[in-house]
Residue frames as a rotation matrix with the C-alpha (Angstrom) as fourth column:
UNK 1
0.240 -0.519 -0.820 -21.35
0.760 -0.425 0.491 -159.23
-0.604 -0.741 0.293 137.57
UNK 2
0.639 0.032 0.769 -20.48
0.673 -0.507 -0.538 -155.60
0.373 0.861 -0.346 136.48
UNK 3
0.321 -0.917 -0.234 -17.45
0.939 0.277 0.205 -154.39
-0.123 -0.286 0.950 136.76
UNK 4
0.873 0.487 0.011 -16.86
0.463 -0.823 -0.328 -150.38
-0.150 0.291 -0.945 136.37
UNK 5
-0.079 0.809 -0.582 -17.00
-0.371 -0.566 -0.736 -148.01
-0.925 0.158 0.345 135.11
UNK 6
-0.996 0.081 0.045 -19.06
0.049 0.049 0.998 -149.06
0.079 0.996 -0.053 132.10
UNK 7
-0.759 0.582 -0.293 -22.72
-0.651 -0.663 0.370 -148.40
0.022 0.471 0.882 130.64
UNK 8
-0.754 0.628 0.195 -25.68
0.657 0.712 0.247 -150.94
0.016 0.315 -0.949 130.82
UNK 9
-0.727 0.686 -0.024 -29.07
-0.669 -0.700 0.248 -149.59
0.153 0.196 0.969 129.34
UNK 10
-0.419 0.884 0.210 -32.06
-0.905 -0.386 -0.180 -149.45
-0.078 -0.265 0.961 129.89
UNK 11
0.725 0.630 0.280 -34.23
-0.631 0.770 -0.098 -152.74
-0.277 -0.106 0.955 130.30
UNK 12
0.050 -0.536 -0.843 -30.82
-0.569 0.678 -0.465 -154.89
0.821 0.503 -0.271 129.43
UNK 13
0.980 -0.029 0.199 -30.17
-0.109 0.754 0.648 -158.06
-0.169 -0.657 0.735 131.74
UNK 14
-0.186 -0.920 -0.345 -26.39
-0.853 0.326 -0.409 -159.14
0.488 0.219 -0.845 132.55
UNK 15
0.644 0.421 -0.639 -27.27
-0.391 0.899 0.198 -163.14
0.658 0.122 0.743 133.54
UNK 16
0.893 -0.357 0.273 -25.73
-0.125 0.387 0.914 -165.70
-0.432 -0.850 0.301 136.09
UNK 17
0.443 -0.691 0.571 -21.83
0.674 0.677 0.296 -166.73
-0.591 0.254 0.766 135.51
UNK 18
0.672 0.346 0.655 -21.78
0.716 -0.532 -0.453 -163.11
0.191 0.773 -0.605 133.65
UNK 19
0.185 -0.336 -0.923 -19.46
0.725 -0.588 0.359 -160.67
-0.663 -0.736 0.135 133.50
UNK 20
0.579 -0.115 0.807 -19.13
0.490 -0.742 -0.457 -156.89
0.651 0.660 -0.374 131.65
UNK 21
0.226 -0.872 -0.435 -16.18
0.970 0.241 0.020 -155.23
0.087 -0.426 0.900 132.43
UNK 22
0.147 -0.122 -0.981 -14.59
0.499 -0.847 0.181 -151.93
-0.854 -0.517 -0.064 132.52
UNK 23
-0.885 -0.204 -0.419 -15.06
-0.287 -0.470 0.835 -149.41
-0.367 0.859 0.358 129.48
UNK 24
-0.788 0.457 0.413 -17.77
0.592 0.379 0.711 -151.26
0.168 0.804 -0.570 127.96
UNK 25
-0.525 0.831 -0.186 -21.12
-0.567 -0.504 -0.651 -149.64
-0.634 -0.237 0.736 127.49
UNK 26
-0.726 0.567 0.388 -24.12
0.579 0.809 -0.099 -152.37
-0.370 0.153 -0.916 126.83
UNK 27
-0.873 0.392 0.290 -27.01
-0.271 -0.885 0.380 -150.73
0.405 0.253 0.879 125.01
UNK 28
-0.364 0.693 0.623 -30.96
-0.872 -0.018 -0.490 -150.75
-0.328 -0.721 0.610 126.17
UNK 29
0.526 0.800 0.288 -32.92
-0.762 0.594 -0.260 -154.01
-0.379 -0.082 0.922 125.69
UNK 30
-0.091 -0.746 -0.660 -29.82
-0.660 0.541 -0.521 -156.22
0.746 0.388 -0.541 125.51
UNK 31
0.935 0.286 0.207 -29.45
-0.351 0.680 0.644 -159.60
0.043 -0.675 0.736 127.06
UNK 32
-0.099 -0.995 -0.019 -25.86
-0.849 0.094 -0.520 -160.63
0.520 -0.035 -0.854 128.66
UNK 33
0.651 0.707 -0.277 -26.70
-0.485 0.668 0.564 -164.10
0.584 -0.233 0.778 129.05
UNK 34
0.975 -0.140 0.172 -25.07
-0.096 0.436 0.895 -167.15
-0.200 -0.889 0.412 131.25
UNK 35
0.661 -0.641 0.392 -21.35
0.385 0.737 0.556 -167.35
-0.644 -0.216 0.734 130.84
UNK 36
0.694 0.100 0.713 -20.74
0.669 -0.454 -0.588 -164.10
0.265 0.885 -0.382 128.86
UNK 37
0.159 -0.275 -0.948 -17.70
0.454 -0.833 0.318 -161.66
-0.877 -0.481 -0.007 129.27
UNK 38
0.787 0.400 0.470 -18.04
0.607 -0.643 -0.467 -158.42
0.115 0.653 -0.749 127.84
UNK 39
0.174 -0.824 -0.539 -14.30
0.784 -0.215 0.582 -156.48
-0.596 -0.524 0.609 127.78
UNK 40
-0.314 -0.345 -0.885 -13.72
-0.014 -0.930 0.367 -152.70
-0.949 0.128 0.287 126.89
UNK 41
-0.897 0.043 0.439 -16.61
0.424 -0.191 0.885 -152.82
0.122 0.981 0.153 123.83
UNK 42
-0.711 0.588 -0.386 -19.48
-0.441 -0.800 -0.407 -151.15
-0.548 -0.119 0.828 122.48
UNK 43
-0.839 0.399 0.369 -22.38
0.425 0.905 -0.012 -152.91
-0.339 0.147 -0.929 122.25
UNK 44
-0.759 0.612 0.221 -25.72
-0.454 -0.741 0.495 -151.19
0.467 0.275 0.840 120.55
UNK 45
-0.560 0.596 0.576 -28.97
-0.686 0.057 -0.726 -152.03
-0.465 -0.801 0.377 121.49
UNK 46
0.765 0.638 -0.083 -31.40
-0.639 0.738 -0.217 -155.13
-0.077 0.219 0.973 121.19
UNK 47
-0.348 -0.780 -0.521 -27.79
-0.776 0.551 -0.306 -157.34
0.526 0.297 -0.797 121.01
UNK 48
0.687 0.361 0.631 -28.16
-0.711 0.513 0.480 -160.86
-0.151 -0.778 0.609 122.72
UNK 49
-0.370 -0.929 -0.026 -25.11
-0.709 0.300 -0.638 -162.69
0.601 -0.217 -0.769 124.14
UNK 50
0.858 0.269 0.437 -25.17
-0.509 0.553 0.659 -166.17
-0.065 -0.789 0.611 125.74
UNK 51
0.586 -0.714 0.385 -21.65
0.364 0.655 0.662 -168.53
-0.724 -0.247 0.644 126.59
UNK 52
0.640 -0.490 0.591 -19.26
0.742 0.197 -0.640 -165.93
0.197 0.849 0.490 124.54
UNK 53
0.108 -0.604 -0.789 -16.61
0.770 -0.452 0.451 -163.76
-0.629 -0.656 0.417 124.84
UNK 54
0.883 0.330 0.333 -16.93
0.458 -0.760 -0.462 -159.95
0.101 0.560 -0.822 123.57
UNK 55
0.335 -0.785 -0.521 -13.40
0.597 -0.252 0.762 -158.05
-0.729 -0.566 0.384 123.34
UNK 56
-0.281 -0.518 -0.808 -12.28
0.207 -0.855 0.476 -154.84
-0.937 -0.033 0.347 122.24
UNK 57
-0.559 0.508 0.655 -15.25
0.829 0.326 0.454 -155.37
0.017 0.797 -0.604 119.82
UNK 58
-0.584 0.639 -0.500 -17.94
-0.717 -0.696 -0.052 -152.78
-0.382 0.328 0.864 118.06
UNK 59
-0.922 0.378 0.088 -21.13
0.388 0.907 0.165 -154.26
-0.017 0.186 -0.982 117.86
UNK 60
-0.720 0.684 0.114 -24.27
-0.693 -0.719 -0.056 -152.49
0.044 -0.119 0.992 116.53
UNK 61
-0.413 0.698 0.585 -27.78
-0.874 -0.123 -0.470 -152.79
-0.256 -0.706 0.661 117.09
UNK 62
0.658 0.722 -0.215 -29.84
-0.726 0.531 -0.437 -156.07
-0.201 0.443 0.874 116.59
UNK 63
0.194 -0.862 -0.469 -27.42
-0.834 0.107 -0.542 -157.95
0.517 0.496 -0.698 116.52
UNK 64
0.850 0.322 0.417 -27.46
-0.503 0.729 0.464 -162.23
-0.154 -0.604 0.782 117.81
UNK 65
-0.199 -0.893 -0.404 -24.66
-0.913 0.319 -0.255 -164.28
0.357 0.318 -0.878 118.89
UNK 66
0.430 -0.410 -0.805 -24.36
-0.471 0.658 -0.587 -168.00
0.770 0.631 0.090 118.99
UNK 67
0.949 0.152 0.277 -23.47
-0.305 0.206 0.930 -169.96
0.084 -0.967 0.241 122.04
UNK 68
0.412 -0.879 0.239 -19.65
0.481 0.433 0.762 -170.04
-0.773 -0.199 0.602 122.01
UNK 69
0.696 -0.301 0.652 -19.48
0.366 -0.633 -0.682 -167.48
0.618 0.713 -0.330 119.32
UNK 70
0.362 -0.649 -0.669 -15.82
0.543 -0.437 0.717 -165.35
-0.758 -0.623 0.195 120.45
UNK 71
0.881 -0.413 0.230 -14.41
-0.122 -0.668 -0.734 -162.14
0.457 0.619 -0.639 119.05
UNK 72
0.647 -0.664 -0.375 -10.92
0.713 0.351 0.608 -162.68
-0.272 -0.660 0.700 119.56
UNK 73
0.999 -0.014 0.029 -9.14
-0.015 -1.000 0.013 -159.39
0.029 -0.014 -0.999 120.23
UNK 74
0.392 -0.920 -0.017 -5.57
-0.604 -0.272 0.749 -160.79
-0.694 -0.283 -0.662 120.47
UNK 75
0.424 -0.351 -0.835 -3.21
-0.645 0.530 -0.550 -161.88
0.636 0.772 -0.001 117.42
UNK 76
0.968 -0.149 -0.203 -1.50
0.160 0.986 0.037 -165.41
0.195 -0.069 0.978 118.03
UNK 77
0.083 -0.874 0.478 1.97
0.664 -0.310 -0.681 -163.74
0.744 0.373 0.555 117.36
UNK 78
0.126 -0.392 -0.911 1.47
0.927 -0.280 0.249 -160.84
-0.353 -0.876 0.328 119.37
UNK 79
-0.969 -0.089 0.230 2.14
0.198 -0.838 0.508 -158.39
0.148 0.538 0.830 116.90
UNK 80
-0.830 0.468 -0.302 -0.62
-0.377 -0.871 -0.315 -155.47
-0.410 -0.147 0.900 116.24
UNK 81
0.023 0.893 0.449 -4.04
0.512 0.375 -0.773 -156.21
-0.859 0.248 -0.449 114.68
UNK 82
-0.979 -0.010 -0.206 -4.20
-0.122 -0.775 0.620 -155.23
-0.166 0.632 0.757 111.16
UNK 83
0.269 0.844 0.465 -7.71
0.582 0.243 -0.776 -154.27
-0.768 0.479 -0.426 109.16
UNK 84
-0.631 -0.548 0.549 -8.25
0.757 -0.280 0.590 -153.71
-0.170 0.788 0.592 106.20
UNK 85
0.453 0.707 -0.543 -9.85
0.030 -0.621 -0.783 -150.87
-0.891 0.338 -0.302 104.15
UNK 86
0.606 0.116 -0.787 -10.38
-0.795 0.106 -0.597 -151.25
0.014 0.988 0.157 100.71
UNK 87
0.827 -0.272 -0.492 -7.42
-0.209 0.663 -0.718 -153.46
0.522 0.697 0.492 99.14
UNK 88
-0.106 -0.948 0.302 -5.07
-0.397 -0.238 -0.886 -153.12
0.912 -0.214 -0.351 102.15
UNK 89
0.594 0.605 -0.530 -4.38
0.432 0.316 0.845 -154.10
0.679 -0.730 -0.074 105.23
UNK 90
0.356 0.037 0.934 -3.67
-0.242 -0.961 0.131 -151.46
0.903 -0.272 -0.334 107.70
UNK 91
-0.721 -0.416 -0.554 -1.61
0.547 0.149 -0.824 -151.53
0.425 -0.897 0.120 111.41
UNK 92
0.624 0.781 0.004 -4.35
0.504 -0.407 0.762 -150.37
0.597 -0.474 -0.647 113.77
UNK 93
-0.198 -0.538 0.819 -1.77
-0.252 -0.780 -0.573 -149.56
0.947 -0.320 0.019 115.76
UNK 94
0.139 0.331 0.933 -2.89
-0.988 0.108 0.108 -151.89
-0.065 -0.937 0.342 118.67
UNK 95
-0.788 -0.255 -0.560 -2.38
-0.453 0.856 0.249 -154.96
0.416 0.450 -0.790 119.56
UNK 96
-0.761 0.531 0.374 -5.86
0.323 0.809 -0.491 -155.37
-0.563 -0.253 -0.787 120.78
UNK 97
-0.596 0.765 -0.243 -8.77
-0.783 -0.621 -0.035 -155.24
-0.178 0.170 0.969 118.95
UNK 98
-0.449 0.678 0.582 -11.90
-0.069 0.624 -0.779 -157.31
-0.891 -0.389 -0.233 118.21
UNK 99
-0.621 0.110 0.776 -14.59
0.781 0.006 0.625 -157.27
0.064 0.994 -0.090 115.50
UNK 100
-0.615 0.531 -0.583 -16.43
-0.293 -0.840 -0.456 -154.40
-0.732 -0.110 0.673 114.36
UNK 101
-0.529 0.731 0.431 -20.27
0.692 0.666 -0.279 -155.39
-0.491 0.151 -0.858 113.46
UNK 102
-0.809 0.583 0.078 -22.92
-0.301 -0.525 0.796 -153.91
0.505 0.621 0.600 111.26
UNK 103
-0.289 0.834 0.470 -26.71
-0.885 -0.046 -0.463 -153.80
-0.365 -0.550 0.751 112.26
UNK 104
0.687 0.662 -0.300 -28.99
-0.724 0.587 -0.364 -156.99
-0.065 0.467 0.882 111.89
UNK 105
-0.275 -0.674 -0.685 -26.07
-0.576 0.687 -0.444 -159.69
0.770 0.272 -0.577 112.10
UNK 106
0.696 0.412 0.589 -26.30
-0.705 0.547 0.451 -162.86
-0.136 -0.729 0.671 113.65
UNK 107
-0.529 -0.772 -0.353 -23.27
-0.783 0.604 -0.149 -165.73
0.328 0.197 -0.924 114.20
UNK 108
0.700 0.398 -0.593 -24.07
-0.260 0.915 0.308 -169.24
0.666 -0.061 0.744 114.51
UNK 109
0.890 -0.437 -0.133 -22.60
0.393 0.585 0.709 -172.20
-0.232 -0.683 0.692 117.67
UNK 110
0.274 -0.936 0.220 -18.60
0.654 0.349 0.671 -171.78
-0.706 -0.040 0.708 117.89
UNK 111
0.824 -0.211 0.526 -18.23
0.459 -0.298 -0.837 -169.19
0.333 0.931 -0.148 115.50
UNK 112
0.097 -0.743 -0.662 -14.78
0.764 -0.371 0.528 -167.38
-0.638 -0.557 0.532 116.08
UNK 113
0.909 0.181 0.376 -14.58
0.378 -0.739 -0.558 -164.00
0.177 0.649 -0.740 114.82
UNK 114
-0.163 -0.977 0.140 -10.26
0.956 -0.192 -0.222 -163.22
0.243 0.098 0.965 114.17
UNK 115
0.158 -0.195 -0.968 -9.01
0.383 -0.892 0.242 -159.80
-0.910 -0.408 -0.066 115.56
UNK 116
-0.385 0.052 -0.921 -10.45
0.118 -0.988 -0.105 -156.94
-0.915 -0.149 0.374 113.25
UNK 117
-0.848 0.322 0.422 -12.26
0.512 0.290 0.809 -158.44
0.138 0.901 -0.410 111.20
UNK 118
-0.674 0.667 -0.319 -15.61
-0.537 -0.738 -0.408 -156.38
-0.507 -0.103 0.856 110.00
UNK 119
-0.780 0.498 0.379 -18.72
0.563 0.823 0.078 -157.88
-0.273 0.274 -0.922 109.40
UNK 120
-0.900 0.434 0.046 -21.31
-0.360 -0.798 0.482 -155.59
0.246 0.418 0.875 107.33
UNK 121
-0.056 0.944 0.326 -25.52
-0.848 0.128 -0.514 -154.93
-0.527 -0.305 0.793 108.13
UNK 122
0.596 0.776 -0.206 -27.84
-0.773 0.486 -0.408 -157.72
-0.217 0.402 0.890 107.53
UNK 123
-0.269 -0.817 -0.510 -24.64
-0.726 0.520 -0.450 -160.30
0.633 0.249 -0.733 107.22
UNK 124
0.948 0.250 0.197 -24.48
-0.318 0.779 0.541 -164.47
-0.018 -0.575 0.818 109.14
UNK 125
-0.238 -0.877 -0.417 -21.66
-0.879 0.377 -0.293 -166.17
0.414 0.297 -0.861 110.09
UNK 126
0.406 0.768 -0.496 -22.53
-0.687 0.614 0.388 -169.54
0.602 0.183 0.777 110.40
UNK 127
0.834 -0.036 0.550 -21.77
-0.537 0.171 0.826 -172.35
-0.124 -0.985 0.123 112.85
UNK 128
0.298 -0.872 0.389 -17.85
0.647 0.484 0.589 -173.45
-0.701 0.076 0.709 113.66
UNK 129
0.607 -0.558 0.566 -16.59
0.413 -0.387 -0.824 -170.79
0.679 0.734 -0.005 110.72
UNK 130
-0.071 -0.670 -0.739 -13.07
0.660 -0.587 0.469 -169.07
-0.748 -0.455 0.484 112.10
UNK 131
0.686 0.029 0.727 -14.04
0.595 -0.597 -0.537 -166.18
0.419 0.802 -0.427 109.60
UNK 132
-0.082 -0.929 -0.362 -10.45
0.720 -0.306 0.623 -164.55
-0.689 -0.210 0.693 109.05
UNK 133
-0.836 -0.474 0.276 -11.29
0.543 -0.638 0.546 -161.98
-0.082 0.606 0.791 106.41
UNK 134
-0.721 0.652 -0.236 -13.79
-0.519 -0.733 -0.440 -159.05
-0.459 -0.195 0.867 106.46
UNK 135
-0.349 0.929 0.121 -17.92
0.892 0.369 -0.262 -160.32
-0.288 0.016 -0.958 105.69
UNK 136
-0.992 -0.084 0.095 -19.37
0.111 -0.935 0.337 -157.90
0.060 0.345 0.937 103.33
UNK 137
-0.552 0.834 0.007 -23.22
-0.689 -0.452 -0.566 -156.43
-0.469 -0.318 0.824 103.75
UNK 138
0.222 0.849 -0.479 -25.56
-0.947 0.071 -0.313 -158.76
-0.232 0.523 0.820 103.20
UNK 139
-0.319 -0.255 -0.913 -23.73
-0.625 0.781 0.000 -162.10
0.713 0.570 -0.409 102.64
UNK 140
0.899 0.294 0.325 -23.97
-0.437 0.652 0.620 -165.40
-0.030 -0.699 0.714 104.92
UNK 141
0.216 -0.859 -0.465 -20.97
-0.900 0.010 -0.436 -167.54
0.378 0.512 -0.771 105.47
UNK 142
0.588 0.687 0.426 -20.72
-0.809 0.509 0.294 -171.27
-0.015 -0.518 0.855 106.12
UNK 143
-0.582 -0.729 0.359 -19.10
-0.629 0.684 0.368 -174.53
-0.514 -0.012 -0.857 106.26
UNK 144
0.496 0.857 0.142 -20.17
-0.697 0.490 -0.524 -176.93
-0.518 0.161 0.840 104.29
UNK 145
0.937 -0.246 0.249 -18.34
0.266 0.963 -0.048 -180.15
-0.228 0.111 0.967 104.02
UNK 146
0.522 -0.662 -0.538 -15.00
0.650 -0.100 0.754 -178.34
-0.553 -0.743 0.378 105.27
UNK 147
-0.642 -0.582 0.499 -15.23
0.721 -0.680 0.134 -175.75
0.261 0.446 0.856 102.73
UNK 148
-0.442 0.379 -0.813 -16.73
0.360 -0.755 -0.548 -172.37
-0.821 -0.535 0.197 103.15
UNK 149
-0.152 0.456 0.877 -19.65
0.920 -0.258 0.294 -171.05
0.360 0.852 -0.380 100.71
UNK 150
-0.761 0.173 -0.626 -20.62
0.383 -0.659 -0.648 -167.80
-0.524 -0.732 0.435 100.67
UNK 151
-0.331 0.729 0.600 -23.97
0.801 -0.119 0.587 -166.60
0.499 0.675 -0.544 98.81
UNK 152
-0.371 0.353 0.859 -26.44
-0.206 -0.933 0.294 -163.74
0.906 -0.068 0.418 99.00
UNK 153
-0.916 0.284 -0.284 -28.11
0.389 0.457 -0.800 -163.55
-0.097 -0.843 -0.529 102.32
UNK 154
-0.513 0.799 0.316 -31.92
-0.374 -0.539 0.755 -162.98
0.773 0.269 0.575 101.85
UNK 155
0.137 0.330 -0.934 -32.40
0.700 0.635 0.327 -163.39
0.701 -0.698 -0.144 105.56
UNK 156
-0.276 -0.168 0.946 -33.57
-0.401 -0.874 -0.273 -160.84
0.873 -0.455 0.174 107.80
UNK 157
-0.556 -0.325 -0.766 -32.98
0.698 0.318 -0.641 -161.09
0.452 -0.891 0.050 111.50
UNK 158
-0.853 0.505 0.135 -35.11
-0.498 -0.705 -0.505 -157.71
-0.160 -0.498 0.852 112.85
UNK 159
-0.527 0.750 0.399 -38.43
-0.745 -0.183 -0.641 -158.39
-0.408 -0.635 0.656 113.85
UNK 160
-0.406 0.012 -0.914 -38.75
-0.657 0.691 0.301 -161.93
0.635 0.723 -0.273 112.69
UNK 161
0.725 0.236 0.647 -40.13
-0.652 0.541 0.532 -164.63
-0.224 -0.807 0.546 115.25
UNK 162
-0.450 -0.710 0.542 -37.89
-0.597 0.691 0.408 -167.70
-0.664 -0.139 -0.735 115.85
UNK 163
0.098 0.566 0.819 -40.24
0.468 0.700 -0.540 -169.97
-0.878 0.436 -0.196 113.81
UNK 164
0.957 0.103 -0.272 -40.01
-0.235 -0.279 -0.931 -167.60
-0.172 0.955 -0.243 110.48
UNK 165
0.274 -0.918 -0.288 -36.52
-0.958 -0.235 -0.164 -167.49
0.083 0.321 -0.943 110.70
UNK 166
-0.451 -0.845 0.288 -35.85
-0.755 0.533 0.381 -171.20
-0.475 -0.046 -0.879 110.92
UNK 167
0.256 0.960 0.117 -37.99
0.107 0.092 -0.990 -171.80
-0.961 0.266 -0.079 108.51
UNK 168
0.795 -0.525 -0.304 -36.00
-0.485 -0.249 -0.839 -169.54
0.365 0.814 -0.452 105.66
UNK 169
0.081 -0.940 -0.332 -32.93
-0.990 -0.115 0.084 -171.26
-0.117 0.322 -0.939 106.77
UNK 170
-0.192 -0.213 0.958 -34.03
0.011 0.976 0.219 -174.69
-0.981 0.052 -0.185 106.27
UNK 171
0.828 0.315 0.464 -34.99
0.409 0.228 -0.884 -173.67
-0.384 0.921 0.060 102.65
UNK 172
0.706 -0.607 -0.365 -31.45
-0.577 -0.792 0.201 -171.91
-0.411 0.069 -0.909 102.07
């Protein structure tokens, strides 16, 4: 279902159980798979979305989410969303907001992405993480025996088949 006024490009699909809302603008060859709601974000193109919730999120191109992956756009408290930049952390000056993506990212099952956090190009967040603090270019981030590791990521996501890529992440 599509809800206006918002943007859906070229060759994108919104799916059954689906819904993109008002404000948002979907770029071209995007999939808005079963059980997906998309709320007042920008989405770039080639993005694919199945059982998650998108809010008051920035999300560039190439970019793969995770079944149950959620950007949650509203603090617990209520109070404003801060983000940081550089060594601070900053009142947005809203009390929604989402996450704001780099190109080439991809989130693993359940991942929960805190209000305003920023995840840089070429970056993973792995399955179940509640990643609460910005994800700099280029890293991965996991659980792994209920702590979080983070290491280099030498995993590209653009034009990869499904078989190469799960391939490099069983040798990781």
């Amino acid at each position: 279902c599509v809800r206006g006024p918002c943007y859906i490009g070229e060759n994108s699909v919104v799916g059954g159980n689906s819904l993109v809302r008002d404000y948002s603008s979907l770029g071209s060859n995007c999939v808005v798979g079963f059980s997906t709601e998309i709320k007042h974000s920008l989405i770039g193109d080639d993005c694919w979305f199945h059982i998650n919730y998108i809010g008051d999120s920035i999300i560039s191109d190439n970019c793969l989410f995770g079944a149950g992956t959620i950007t949650a756009n509203f603090r617990f408290d209520e109070k404003n969303v801060k983000v940081r930049i550089g060594e601070k952390r900053i009142d947005s000056g809203t009390n929604k907001l989402g996450a704001i993506i780099g190109d080439n990212c991809k989130t693993g099952i359940n991942a929960c992405l805190e209000p305003g956090v920023k995840i840089g190009p070429k970056s993973m967040v792995g399955p179940n993480v509640d990643l609460q603090d910005d994800l700099e270019p280029g890293k991965i981030i996991f659980v792994n025996k209920n702590s979080y590791v983070k290491k280099d990521n030498k995993i590209t996501v653009s034009s990869e088949s499904k078989q190469q890529l799960m391939k490099k992440l069983k040798k990781a």
